[in-house]
N, C-alpha and C positions, 0 to 999 in steps of 0.2 A: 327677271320678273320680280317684281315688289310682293313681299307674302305680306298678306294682312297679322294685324294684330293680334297678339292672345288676348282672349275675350277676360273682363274684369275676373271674372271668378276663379281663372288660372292664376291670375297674379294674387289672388286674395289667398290661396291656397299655401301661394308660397310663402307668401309674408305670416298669415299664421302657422305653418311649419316649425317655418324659425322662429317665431316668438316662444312656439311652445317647446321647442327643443334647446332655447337657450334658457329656458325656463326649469325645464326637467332636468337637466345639467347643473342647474344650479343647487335646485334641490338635491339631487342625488350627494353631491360632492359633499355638503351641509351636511346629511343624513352619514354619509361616511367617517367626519371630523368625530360627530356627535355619538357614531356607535361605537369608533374603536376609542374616545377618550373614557366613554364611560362603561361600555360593552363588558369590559374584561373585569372592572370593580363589583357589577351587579350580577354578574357571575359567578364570582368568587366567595358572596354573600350567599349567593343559592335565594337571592329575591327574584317573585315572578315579575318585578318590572324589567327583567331582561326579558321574559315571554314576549310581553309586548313591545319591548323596542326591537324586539327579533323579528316581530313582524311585521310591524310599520316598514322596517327597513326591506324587506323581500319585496314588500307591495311598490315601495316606492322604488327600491330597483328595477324591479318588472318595467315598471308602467314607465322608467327610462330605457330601459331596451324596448320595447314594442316605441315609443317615440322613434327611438334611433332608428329602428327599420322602417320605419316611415318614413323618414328624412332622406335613407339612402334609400329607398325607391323613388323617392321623389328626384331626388340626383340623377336617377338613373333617368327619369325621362326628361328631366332638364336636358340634359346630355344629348337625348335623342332628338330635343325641340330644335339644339341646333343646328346649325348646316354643316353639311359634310364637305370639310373643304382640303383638297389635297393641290397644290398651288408650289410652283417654281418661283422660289423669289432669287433673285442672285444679290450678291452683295457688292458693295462698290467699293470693300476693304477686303484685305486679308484675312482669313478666318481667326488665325492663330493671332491676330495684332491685340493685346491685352486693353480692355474700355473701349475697345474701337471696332475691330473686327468680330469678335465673339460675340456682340451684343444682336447680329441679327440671330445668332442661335440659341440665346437667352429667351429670346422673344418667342421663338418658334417655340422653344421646351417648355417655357410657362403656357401657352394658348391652346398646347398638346394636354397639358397638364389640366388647365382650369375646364377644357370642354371635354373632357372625358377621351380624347383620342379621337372627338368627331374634326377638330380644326388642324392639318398637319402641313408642315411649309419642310419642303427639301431646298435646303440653299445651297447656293450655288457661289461658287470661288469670283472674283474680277474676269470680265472676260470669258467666261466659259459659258456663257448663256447670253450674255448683254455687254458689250465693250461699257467699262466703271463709269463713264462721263455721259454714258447715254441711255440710262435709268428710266429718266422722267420721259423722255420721247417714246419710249417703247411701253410703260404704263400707259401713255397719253393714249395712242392710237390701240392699247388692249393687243399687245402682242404676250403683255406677260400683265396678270394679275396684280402684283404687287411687286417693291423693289425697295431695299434698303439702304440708303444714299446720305450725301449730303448736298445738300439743295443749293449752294455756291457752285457747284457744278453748271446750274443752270442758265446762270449770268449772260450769258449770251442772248438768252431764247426770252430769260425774264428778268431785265433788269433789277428786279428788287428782290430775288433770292436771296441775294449773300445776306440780307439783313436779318432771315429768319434761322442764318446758318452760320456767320460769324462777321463779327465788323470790330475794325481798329479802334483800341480807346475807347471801346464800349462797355456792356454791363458784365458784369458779375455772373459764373454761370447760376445761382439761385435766384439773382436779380431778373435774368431772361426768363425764369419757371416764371417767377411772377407775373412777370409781362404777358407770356403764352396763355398762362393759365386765367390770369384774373385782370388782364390791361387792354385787352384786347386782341392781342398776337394772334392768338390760335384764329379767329375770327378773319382778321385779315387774311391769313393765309388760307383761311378755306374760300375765303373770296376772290384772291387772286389767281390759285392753283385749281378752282373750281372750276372758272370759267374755261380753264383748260383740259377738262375732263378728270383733274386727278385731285385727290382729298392723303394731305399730308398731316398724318398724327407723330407727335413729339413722341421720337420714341428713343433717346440716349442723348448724353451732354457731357460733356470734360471741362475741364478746367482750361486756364493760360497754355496756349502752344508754348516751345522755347522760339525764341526770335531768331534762330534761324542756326546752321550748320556750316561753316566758311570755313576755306582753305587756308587764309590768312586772315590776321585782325583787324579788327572794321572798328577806325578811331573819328570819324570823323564822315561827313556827307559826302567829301570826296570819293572816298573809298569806298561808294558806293556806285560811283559812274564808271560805266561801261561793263558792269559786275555781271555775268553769267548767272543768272539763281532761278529755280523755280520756286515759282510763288502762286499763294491763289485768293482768289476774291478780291475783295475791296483791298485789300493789303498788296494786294498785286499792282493793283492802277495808281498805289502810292508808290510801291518801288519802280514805277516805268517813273513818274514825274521827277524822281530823286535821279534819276537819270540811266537807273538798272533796266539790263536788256532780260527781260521776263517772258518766263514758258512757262505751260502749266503741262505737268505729266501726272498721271496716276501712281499709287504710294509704288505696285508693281515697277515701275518702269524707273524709278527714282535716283539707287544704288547705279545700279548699268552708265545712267547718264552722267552719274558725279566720279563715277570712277575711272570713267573712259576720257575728262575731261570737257564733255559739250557740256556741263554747267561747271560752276565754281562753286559754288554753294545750293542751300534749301533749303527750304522751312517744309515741316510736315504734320507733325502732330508734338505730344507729350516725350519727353525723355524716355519710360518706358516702350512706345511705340517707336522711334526711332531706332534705340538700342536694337531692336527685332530685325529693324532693316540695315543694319550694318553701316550707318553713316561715319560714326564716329571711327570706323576703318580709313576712312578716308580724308575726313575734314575734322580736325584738332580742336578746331575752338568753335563754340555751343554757346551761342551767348542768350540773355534774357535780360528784361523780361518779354512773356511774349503780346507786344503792342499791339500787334496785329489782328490776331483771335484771340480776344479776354474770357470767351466763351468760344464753344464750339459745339452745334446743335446738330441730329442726327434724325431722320425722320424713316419711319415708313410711310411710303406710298403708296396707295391703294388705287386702281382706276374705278374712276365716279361712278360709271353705270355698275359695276361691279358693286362697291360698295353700298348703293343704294338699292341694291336686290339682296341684301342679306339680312336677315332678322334683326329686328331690335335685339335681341339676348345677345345674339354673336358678335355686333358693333361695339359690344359694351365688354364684352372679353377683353376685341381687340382693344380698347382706348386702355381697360385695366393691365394687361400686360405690357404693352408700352407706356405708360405711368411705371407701371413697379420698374422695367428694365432703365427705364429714366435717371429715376434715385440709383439704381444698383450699378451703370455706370460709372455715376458720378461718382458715389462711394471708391467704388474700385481704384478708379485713375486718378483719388488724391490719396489713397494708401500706399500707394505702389512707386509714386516718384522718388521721393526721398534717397532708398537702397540703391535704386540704377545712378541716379547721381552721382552719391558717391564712388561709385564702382566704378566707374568712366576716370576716374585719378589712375585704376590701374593699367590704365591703355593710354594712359599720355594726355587725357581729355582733362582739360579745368575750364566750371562754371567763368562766363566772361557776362559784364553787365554792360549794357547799353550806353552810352553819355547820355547824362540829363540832356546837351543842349542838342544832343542827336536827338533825343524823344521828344525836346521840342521842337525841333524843323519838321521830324517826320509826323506829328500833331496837325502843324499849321498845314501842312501837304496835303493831310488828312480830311482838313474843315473843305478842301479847295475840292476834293476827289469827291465829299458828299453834297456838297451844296450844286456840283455840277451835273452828280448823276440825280439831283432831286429836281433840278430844273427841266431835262432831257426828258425824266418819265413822270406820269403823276402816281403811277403806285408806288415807286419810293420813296418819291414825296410822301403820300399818306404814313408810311410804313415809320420812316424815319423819323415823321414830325410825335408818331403816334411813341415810340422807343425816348425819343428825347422828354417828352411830355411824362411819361410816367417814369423817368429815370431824375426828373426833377424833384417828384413827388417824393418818390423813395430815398430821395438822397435825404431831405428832412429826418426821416427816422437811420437811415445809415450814416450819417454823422454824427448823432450822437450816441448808438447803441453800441457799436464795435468799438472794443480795442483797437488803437493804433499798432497799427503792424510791428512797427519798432519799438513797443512796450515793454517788452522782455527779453533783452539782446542778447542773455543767454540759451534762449532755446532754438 
């Protein structure tokens, strides 16, 4: 059920609150600088202008604690203006997997945090609640409230997923925030995912996958046919046309299958998240870069009639906490690569790079895999033309702001 609006004069409440408590802070802090530089000299003198700066300053203190407790009652019924929402979401990673897995419990701990303990999500491991590949079916039809995914999962059901979730030789992950944020993205997706009952907010992003985890070394396009590998998305329909026999498992299922020999290889995520899952136990060479997902985008789920009964104030929690878990992220899983890298020398594993004229066959495969699934659907189409469009625009200013990568080839 749709609750009606807080009436103007709630909102006017809160907004003068804050004006006047970032006001009274301000002051206070002033009055603080100003009593103890001069306080202790007009004391000293035994001048009555310390009388009155003694007391200016009590008065203005005060009148910042009585603000302040006015602010935290106001908090307090902020708090309670929200909805009580206690919600099974499950996740469609590992909890423990570093930028990937933990980030649906970022989420939760910030929305616990921001709404006072009224918004609380108990998550849920792959599989223990919702088998990982099938998130978005069980949001759709309202079996589960909300679900923390990546939306290439759903390729099957909605051909133009992978574009809001990761695409070959594509953008930049701050390049896709822009797109989401300010190109249209988000838009699209609420339009596509809408019509299906479910409203996806960006809520986590990585960097470059590695191109992938092979048993043997891969010199050449050859060495790419009749290859055993799990792969996903759009990177996937480029390793079927290169001539690779491609499956897609969840990160759980991943280890079991490369170790038992039904794949040969994989691609999965970041170096540090691999590491987690023990590939480099089995497959020696880790090569890069990763072509495939130049980005990797992360979303909750919400089901639409769900989210459209919940207060303006709580919508806006969630979109802030998936914003902040977004950057936090990102942040994380480009700190954190570097260390595992090198550490993988002492397990036999050395970084291996792609052939340029390998990244141009798998390119041109590339142009052949998008331009087919833009003609098959027209939300790809939209999707795609709308990514290429503003990835031209931005290229203008990304060519000539950035350093060249290879600018400083000692670091």
């Amino acid at each position: 059920m749709t609750r009606p609006d807080k009436p103007p004069a709630y909102k006017m409440q809160v907004t003068a609150f804050a004006s006047l408590f970032d006001r009274s802070t301000r002051v206070s802090a002033r009055y603080l600088q100003v009593y103890f530089h001069y306080g202790s000299r007009l004391a000293m003198t035994g001048s009555n202008q310390f009388d009155h700066l003694k007391t200016f300053g009590q008065n203005a203190l005060a009148g910042a604690a009585a603000l302040a407790i006015g602010v935290t009652l106001l908090a307090g019924s902020v708090a309670e203006a929200a909805d009580k929402i206690r919600w099974k979401v499950p996740n469609a990673f590992p909890s423990h997997l570093p930028a990937l897995g933990e980030n649906a419990q970022i989420v939760a701990d910030l929305l616990k945090d921001v709404s006072g303990g009224a918004i609380q999500f108990k998550i849920f491991e792959p599989g223990n609640l919702v088998p990982a590949l099938e998130l978005t079916d069980a949001v759709q039809n309202g079996s589960i409230e909300a679900g923390y995914t990546w939306m290439g999962y759903d390729a099957g059901k909605i051909p133009s997923s992978p574009l809001f979730a990761a695409r070959p030789f594509g953008m930049e992950p701050w390049e896709y925030t822009a797109w989401w944020y300010n190109g249209g993205g988000e838009e699209l997706a609420n339009e596509i995912y809408g019509s299906r009952n479910v409203v996806p907010l960006l809520c986590g992003i990585n960097g470059p996958e590695t191109a992938g985890w092979f048993r043997k070394q891969i010199e050449s396009m050859e060495d790419l046919k009749g290859l055993k590998i799990r792969f996903a998305g759009l990177g996937g329909q480029v390793m079927q046309k290169a001539g690779a026999s491609v499956t897609l498992l969840p990160g759980s299922e991943i280890f079991q299958a490369l170790e038992k020999g039904a794949i040969d290889a994989t691609e999965f995520s970041m170096p540090a998240v691999d590491e987690q899952l023990g590939f480099y136990k089995v497959a020696k060479f880790n090569y890069f870069p990763g072509w495939h997902q130049t980005y990797t985008a992360f979303h909750l789920i919400v089901n639409k009639e769900t989210w459209d009964g919940l207060e303006d104030q709580t919508r806006a929690m969630f979109k802030s906490a998936c914003t902040a878990t977004t950057l936090l992220s990102l942040s994380r899983g480009e700190s954190i690569q570097g260390p595992v890298i090198r550490g993988f020398q002492d397990q036999g594993v050395q970084p291996e790079t792609v052939p340029v004229e390998m990244l141009k066959a798998l390119k041109s495969l590339t142009d052949e895999v998008m331009n087919e699934q833009a003609e098959a659907d027209a939300d790809f189409k939209r999707v795609y033309e709308s990514q290429k469009e503003f990835t031209k625009s931005y290229g203008t200013w990304k060519s000539l702001a950035y350093l060249p990568r290879d600018f400083d080839s000692e670091q």
